[in-house]
N, CA, C and O atoms as a Maestro MAE file, in Angstrom:
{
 s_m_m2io_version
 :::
 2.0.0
}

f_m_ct {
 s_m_title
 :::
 protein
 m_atom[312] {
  # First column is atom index #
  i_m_mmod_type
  r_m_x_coord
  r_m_y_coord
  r_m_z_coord
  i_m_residue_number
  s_m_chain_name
  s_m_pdb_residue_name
  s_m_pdb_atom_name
  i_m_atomic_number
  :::
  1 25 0.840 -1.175 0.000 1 A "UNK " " N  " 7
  2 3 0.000 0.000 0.000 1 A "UNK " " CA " 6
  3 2 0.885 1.239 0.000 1 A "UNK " " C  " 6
  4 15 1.927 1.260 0.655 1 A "UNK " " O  " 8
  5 25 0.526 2.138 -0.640 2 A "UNK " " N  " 7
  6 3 1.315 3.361 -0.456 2 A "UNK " " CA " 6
  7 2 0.104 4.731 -0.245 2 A "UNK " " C  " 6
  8 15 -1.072 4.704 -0.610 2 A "UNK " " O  " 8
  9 25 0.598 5.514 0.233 3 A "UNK " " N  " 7
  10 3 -0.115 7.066 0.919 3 A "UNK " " CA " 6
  11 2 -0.563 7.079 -0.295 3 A "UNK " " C  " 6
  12 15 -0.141 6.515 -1.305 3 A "UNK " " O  " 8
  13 25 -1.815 8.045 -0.055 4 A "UNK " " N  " 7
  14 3 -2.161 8.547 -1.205 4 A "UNK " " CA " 6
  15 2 -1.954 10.434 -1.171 4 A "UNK " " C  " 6
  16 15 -1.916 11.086 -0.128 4 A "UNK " " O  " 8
  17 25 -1.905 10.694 -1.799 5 A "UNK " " N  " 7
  18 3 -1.769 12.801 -1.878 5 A "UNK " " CA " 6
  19 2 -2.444 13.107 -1.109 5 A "UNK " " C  " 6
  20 15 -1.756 13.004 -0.093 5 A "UNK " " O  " 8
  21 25 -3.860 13.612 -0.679 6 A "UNK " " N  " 7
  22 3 -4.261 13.882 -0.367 6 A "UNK " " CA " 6
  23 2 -5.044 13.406 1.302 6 A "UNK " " C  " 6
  24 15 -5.871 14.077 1.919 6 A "UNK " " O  " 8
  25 25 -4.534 12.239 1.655 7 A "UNK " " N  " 7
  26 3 -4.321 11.592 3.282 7 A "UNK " " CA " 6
  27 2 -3.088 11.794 3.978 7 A "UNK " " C  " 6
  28 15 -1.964 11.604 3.514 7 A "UNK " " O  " 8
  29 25 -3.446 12.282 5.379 8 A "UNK " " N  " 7
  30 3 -2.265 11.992 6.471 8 A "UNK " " CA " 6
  31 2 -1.691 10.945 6.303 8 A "UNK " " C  " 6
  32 15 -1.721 10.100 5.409 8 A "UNK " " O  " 8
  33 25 -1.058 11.067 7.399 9 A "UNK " " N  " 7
  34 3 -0.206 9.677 7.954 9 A "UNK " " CA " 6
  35 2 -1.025 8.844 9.315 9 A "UNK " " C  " 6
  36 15 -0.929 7.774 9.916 9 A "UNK " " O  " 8
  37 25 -2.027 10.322 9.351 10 A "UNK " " N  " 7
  38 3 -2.781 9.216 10.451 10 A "UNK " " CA " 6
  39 2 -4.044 8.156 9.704 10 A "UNK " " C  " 6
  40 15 -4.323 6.995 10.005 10 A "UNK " " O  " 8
  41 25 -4.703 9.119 8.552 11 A "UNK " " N  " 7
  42 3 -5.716 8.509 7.483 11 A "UNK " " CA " 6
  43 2 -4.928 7.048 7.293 11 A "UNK " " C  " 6
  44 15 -5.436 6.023 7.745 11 A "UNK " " O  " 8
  45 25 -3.893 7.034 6.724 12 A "UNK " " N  " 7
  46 3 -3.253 6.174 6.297 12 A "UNK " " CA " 6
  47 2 -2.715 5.015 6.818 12 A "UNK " " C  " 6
  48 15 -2.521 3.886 6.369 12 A "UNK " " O  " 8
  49 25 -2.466 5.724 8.180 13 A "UNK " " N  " 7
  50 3 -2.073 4.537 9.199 13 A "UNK " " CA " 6
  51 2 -3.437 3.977 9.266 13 A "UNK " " C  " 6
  52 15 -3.445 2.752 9.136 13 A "UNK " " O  " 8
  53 25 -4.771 4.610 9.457 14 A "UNK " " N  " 7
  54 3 -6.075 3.879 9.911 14 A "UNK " " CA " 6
  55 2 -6.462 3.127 8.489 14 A "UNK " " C  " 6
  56 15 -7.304 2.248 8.305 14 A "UNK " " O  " 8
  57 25 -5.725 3.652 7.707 15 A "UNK " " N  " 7
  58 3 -6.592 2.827 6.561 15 A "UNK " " CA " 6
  59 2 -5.440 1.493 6.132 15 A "UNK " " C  " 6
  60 15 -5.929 0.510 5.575 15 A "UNK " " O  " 8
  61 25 -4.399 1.509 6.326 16 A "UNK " " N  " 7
  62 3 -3.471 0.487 6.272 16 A "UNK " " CA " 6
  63 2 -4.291 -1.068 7.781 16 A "UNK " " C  " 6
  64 15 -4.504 -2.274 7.658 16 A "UNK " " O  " 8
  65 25 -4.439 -0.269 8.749 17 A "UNK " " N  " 7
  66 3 -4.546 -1.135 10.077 17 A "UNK " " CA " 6
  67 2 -6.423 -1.676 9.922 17 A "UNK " " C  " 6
  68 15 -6.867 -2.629 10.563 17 A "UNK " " O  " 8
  69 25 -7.306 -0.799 8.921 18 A "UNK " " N  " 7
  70 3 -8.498 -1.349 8.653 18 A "UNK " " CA " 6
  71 2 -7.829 -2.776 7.494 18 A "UNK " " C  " 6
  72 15 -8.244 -3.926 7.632 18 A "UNK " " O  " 8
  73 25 -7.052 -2.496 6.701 19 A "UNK " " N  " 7
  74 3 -6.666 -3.433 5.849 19 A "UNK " " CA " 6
  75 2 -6.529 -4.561 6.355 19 A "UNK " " C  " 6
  76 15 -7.512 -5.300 6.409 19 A "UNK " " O  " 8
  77 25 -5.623 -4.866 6.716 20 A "UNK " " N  " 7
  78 3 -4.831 -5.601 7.963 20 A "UNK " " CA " 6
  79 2 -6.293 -6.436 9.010 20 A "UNK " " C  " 6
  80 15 -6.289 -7.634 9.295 20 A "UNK " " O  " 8
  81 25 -7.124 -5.701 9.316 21 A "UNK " " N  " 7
  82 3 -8.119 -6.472 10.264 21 A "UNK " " CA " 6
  83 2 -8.997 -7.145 9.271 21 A "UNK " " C  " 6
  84 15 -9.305 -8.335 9.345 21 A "UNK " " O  " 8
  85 25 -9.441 -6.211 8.207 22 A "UNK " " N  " 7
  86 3 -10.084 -7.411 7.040 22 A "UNK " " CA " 6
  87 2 -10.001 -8.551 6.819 22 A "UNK " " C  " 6
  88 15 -10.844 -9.448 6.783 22 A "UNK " " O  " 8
  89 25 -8.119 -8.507 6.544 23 A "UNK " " N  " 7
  90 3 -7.588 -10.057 5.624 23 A "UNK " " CA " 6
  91 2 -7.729 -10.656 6.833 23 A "UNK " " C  " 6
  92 15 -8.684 -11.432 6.806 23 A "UNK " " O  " 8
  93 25 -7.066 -10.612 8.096 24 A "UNK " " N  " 7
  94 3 -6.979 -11.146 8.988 24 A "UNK " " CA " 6
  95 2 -8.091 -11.985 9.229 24 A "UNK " " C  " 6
  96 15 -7.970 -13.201 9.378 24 A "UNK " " O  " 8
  97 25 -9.497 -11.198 9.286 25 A "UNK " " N  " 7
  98 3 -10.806 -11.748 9.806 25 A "UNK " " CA " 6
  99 2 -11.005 -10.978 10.921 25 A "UNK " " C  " 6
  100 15 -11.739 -11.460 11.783 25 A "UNK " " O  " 8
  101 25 -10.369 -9.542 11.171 26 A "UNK " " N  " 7
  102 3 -10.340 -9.681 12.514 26 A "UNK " " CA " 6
  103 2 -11.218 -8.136 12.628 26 A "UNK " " C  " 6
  104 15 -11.480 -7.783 11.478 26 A "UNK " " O  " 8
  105 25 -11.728 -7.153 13.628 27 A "UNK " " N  " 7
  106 3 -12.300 -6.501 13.963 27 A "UNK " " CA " 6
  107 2 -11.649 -5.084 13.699 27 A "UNK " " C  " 6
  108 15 -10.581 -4.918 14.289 27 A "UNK " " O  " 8
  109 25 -11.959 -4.352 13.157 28 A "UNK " " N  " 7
  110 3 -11.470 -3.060 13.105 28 A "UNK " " CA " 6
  111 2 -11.541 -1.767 14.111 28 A "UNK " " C  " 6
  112 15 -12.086 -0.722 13.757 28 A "UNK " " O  " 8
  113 25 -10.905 -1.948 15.471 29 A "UNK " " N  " 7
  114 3 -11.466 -1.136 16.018 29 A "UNK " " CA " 6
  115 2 -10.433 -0.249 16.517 29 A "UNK " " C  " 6
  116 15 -9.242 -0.509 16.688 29 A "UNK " " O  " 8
  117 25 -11.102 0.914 16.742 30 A "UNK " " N  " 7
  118 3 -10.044 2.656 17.164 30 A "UNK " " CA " 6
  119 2 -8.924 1.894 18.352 30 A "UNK " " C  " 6
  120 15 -9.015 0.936 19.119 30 A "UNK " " O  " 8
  121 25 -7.848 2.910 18.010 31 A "UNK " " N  " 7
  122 3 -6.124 2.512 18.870 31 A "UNK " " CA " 6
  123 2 -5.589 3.858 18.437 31 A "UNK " " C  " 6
  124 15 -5.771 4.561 17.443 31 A "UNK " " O  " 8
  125 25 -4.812 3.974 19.618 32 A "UNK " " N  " 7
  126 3 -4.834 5.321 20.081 32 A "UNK " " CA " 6
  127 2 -3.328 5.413 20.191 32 A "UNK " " C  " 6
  128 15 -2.620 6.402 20.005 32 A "UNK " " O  " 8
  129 25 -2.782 3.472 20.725 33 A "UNK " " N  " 7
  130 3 -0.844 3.269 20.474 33 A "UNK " " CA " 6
  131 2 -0.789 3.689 22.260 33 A "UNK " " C  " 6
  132 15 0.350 3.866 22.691 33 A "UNK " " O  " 8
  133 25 -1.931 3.846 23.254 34 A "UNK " " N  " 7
  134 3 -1.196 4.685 23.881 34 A "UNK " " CA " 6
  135 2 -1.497 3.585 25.859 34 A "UNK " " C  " 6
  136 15 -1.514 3.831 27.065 34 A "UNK " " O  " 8
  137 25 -1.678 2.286 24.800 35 A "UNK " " N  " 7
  138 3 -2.466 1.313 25.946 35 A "UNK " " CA " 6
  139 2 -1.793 1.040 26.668 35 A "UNK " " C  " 6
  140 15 -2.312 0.475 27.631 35 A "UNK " " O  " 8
  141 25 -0.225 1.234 26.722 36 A "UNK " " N  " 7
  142 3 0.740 0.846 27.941 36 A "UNK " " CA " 6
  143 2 1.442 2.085 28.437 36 A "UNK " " C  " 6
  144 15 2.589 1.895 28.840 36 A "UNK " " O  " 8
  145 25 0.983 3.297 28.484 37 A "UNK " " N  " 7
  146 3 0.954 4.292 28.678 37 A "UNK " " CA " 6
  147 2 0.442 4.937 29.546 37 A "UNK " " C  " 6
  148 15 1.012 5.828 30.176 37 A "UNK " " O  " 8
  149 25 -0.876 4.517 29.719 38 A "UNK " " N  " 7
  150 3 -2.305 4.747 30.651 38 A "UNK " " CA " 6
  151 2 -2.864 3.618 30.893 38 A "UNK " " C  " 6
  152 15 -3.074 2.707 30.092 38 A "UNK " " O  " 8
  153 25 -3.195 3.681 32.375 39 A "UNK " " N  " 7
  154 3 -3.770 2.730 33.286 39 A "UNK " " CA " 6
  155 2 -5.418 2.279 31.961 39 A "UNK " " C  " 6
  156 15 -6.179 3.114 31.473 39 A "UNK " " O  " 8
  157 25 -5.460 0.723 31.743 40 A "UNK " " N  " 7
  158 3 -6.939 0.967 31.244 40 A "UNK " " CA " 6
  159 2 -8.033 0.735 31.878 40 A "UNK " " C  " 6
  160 15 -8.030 -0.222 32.652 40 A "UNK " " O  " 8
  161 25 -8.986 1.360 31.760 41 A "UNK " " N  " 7
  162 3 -10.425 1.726 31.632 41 A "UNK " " CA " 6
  163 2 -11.455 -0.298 31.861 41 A "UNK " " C  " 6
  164 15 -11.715 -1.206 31.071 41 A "UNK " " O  " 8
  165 25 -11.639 -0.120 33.051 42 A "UNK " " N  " 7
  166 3 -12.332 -1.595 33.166 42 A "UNK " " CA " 6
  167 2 -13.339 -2.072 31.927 42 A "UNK " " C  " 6
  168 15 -13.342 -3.028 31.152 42 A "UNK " " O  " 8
  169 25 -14.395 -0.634 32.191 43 A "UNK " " N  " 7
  170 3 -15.478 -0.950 31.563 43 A "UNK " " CA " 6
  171 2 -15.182 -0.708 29.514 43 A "UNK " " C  " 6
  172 15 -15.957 -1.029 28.613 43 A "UNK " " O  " 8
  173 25 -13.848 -0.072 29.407 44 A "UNK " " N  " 7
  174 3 -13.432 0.032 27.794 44 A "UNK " " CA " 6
  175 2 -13.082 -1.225 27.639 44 A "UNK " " C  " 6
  176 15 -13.311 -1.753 26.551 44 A "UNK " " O  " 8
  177 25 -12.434 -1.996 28.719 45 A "UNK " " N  " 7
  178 3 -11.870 -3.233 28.199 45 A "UNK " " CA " 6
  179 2 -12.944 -4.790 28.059 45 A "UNK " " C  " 6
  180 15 -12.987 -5.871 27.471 45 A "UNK " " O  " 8
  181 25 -13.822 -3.811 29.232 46 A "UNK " " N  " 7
  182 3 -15.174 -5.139 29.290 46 A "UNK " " CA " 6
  183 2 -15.793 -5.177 27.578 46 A "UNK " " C  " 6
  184 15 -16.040 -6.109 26.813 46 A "UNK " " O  " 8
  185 25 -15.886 -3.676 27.452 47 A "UNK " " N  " 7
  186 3 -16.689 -3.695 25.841 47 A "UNK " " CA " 6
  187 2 -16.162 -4.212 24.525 47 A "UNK " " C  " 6
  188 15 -16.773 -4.456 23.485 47 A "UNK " " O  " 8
  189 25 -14.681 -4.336 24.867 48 A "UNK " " N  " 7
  190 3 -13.571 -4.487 23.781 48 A "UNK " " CA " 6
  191 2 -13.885 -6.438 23.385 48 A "UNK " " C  " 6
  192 15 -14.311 -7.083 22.428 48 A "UNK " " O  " 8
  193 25 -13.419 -6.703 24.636 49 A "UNK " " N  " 7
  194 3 -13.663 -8.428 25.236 49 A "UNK " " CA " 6
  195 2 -15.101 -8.835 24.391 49 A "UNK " " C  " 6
  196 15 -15.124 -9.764 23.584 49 A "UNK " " O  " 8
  197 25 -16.436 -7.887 24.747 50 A "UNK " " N  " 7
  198 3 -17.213 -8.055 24.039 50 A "UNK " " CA " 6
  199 2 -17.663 -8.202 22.844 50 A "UNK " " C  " 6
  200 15 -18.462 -9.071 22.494 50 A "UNK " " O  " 8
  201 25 -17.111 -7.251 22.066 51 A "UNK " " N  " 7
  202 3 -17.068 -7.002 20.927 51 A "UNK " " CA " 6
  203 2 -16.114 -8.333 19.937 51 A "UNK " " C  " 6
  204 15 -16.357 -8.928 18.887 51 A "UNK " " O  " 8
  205 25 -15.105 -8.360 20.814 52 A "UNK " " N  " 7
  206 3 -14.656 -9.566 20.073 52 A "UNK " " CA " 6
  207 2 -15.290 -11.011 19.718 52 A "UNK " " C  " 6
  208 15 -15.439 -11.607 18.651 52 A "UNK " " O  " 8
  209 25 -15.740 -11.466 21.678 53 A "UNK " " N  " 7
  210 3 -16.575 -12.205 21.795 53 A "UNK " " CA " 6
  211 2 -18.023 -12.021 20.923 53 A "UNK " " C  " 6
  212 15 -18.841 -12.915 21.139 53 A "UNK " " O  " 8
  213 25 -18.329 -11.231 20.204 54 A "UNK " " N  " 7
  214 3 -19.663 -11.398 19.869 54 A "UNK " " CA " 6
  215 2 -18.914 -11.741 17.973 54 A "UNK " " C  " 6
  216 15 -19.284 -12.516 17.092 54 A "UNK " " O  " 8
  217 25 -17.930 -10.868 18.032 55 A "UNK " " N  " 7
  218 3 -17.534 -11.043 16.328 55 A "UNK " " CA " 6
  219 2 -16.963 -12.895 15.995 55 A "UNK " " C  " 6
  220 15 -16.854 -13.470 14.911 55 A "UNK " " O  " 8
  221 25 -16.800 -13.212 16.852 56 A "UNK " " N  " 7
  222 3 -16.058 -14.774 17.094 56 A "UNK " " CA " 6
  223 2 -17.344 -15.945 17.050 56 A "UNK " " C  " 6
  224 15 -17.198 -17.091 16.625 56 A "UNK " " O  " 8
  225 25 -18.517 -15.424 17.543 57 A "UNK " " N  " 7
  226 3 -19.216 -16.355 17.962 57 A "UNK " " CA " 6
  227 2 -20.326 -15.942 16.248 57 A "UNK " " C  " 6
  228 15 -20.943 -16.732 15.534 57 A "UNK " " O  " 8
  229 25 -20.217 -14.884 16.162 58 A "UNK " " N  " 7
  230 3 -20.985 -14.929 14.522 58 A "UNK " " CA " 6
  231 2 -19.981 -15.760 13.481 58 A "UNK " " C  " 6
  232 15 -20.275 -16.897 13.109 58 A "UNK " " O  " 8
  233 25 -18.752 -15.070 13.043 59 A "UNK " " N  " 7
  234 3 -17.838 -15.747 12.840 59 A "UNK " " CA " 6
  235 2 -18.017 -17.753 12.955 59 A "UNK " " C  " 6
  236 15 -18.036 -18.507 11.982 59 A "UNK " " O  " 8
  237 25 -18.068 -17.956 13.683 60 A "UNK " " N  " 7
  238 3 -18.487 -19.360 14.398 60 A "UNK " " CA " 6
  239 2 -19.983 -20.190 13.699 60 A "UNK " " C  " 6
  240 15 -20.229 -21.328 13.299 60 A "UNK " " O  " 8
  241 25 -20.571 -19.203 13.797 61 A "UNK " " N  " 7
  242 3 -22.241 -19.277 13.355 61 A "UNK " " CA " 6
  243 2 -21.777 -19.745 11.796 61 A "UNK " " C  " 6
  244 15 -21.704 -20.866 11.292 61 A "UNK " " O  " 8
  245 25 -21.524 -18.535 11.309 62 A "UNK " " N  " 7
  246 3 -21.127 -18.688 9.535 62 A "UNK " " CA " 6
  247 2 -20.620 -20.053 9.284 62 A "UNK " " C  " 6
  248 15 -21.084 -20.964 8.599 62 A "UNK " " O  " 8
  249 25 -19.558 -19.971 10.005 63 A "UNK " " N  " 7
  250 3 -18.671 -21.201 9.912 63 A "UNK " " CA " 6
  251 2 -20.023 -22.650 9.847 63 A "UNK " " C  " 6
  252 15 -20.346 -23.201 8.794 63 A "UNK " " O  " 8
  253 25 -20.464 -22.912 10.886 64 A "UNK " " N  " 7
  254 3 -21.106 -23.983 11.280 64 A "UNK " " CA " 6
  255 2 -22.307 -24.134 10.300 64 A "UNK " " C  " 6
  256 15 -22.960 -25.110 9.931 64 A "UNK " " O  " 8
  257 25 -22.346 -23.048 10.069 65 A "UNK " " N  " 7
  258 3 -23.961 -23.135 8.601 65 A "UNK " " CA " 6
  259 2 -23.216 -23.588 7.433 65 A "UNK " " C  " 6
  260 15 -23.474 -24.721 7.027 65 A "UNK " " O  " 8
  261 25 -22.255 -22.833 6.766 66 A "UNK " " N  " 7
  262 3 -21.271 -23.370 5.507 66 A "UNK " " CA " 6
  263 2 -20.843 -25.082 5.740 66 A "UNK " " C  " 6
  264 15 -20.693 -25.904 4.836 66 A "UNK " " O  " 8
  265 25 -20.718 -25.298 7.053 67 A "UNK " " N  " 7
  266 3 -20.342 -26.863 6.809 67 A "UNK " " CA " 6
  267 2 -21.115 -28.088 7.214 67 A "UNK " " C  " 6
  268 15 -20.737 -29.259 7.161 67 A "UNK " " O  " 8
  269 25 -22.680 -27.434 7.778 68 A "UNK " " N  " 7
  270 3 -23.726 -28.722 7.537 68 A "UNK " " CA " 6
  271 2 -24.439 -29.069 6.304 68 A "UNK " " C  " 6
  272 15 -24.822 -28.397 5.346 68 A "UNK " " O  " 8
  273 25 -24.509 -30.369 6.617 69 A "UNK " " N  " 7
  274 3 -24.783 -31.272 4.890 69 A "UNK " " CA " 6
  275 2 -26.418 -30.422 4.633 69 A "UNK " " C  " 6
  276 15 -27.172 -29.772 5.357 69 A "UNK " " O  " 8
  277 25 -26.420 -30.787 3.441 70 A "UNK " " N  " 7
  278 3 -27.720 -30.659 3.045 70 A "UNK " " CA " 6
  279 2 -28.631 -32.216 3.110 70 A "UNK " " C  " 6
  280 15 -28.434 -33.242 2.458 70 A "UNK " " O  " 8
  281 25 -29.620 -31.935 4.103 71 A "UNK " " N  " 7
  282 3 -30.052 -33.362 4.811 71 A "UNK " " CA " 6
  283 2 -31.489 -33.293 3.978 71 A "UNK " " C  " 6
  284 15 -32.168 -32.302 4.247 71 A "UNK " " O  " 8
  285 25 -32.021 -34.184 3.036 72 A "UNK " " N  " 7
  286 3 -33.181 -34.346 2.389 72 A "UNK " " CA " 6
  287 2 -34.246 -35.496 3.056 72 A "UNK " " C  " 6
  288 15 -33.930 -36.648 3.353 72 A "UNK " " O  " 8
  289 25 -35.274 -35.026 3.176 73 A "UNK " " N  " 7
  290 3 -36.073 -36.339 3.961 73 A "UNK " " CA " 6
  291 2 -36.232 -36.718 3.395 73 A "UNK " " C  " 6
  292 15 -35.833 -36.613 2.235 73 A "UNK " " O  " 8
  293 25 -37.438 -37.921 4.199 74 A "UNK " " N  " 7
  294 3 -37.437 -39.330 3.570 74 A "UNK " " CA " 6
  295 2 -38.751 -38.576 1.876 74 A "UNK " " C  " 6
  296 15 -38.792 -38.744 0.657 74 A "UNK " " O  " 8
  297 25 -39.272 -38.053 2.566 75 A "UNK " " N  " 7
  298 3 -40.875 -37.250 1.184 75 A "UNK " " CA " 6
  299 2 -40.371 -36.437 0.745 75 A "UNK " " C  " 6
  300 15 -41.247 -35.698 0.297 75 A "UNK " " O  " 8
  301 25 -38.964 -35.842 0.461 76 A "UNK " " N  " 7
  302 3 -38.477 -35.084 -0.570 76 A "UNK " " CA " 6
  303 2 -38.097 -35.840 -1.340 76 A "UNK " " C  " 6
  304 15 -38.050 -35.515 -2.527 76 A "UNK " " O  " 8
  305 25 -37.629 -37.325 -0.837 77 A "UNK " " N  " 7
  306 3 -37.051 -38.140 -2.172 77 A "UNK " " CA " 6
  307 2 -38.270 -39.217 -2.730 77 A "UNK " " C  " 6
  308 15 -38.160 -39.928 -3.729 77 A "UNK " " O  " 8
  309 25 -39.388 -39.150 -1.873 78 A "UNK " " N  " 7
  310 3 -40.698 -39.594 -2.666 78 A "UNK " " CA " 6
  311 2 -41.234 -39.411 -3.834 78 A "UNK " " C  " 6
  312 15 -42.312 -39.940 -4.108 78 A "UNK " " O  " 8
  :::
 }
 m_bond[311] {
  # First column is bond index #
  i_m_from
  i_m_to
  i_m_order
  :::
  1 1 2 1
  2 2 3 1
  3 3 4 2
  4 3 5 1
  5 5 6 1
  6 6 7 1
  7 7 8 2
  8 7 9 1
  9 9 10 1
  10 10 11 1
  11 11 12 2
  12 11 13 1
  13 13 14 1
  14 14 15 1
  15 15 16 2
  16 15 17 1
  17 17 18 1
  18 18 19 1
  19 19 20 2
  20 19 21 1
  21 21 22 1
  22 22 23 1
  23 23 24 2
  24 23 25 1
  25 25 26 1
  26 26 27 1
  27 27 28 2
  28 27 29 1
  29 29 30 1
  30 30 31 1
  31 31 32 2
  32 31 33 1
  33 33 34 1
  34 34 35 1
  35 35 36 2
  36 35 37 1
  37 37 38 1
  38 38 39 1
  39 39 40 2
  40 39 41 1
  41 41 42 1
  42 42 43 1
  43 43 44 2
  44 43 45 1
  45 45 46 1
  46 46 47 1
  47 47 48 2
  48 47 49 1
  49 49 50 1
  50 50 51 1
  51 51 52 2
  52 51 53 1
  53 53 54 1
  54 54 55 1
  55 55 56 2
  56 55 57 1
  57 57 58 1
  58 58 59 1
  59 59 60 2
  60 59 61 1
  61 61 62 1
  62 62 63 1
  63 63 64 2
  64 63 65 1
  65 65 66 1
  66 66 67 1
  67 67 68 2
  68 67 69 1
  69 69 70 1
  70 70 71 1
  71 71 72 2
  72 71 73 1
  73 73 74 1
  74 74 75 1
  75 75 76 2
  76 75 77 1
  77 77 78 1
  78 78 79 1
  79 79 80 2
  80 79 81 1
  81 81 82 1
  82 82 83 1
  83 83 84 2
  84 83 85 1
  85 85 86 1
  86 86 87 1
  87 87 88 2
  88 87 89 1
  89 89 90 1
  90 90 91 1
  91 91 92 2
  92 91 93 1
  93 93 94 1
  94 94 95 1
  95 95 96 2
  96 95 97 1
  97 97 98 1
  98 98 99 1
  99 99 100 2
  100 99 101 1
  101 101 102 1
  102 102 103 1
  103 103 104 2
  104 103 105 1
  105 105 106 1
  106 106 107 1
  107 107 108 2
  108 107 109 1
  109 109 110 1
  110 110 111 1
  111 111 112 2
  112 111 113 1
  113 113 114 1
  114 114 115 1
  115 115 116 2
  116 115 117 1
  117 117 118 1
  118 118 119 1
  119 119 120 2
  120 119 121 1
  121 121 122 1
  122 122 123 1
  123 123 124 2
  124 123 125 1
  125 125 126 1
  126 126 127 1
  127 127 128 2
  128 127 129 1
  129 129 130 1
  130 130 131 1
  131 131 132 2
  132 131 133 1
  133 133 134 1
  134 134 135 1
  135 135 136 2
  136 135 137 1
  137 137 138 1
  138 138 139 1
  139 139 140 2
  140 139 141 1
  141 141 142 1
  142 142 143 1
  143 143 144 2
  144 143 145 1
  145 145 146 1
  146 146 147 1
  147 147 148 2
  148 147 149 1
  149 149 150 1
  150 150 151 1
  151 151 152 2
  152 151 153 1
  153 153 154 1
  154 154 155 1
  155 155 156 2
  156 155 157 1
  157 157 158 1
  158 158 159 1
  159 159 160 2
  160 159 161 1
  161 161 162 1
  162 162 163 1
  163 163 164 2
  164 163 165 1
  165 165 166 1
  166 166 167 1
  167 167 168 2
  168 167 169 1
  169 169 170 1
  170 170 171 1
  171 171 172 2
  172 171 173 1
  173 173 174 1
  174 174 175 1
  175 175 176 2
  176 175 177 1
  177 177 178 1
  178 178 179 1
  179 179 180 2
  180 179 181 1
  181 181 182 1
  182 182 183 1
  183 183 184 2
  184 183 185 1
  185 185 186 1
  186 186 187 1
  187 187 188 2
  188 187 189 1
  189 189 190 1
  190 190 191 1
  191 191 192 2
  192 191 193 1
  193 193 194 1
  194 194 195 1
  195 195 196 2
  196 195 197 1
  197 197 198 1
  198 198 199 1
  199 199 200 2
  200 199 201 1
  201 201 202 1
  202 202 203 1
  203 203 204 2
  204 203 205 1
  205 205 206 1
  206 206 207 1
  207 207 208 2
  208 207 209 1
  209 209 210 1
  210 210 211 1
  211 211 212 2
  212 211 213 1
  213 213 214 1
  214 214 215 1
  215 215 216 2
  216 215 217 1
  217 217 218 1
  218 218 219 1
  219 219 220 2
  220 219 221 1
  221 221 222 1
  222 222 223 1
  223 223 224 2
  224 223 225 1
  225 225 226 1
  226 226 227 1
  227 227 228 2
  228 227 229 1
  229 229 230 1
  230 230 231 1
  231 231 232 2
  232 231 233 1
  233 233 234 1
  234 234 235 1
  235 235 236 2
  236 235 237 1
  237 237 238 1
  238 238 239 1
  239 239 240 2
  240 239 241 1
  241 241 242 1
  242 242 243 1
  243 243 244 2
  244 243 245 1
  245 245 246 1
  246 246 247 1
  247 247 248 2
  248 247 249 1
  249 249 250 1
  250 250 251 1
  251 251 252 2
  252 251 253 1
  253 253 254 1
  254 254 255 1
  255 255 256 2
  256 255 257 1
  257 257 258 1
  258 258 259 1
  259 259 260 2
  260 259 261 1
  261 261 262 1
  262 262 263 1
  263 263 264 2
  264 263 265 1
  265 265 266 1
  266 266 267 1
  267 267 268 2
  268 267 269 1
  269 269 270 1
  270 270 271 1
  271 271 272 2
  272 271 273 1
  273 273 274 1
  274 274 275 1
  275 275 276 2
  276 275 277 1
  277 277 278 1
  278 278 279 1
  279 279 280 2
  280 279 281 1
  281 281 282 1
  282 282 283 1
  283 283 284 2
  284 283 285 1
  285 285 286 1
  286 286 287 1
  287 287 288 2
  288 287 289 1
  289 289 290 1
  290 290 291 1
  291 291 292 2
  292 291 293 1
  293 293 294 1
  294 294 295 1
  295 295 296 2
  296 295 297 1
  297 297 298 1
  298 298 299 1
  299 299 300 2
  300 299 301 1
  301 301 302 1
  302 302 303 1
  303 303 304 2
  304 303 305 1
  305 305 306 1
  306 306 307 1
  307 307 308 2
  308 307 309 1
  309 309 310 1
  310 310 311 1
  311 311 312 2
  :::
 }
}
């Protein structure tokens, strides 16, 4: 990827690190760089945990629908 003219370096950093969570599979969410810096926030980290946990368990869902058979009864093949 390279900058484009008219974006920062911060646009760019966010749009490089949205890239990056795409391929990954993984969640795109705001970072600030500044998490070992400052004490964190219980309830930021409860929501974070969440957010993952909820993207993992859809994630999961998808998964489990794409790989059950297609089961035909006995009066569909009547």
């Amino acid at each position: 990827m390279t900058r484009r003219q008219e974006e920062s370096a911060t646009e760019f950093a966010d749009r490089v690190k949205a890239e990056i969570a795409m391929a990954g599979g993984m969640l795109d969410l705001p970072w600030d760089g500044f998490l070992k810096k400052k004490p964190f926030i219980k309830e930021k980290l409860m929501q974070q945990q969440w957010e993952f946990a909820r993207h993992f368990q859809q994630q999961n869902v998808e998964t489990q629908e794409d790989n059950e058979p297609d089961v035909e009864t006995q009066e569909d093949n009547e």
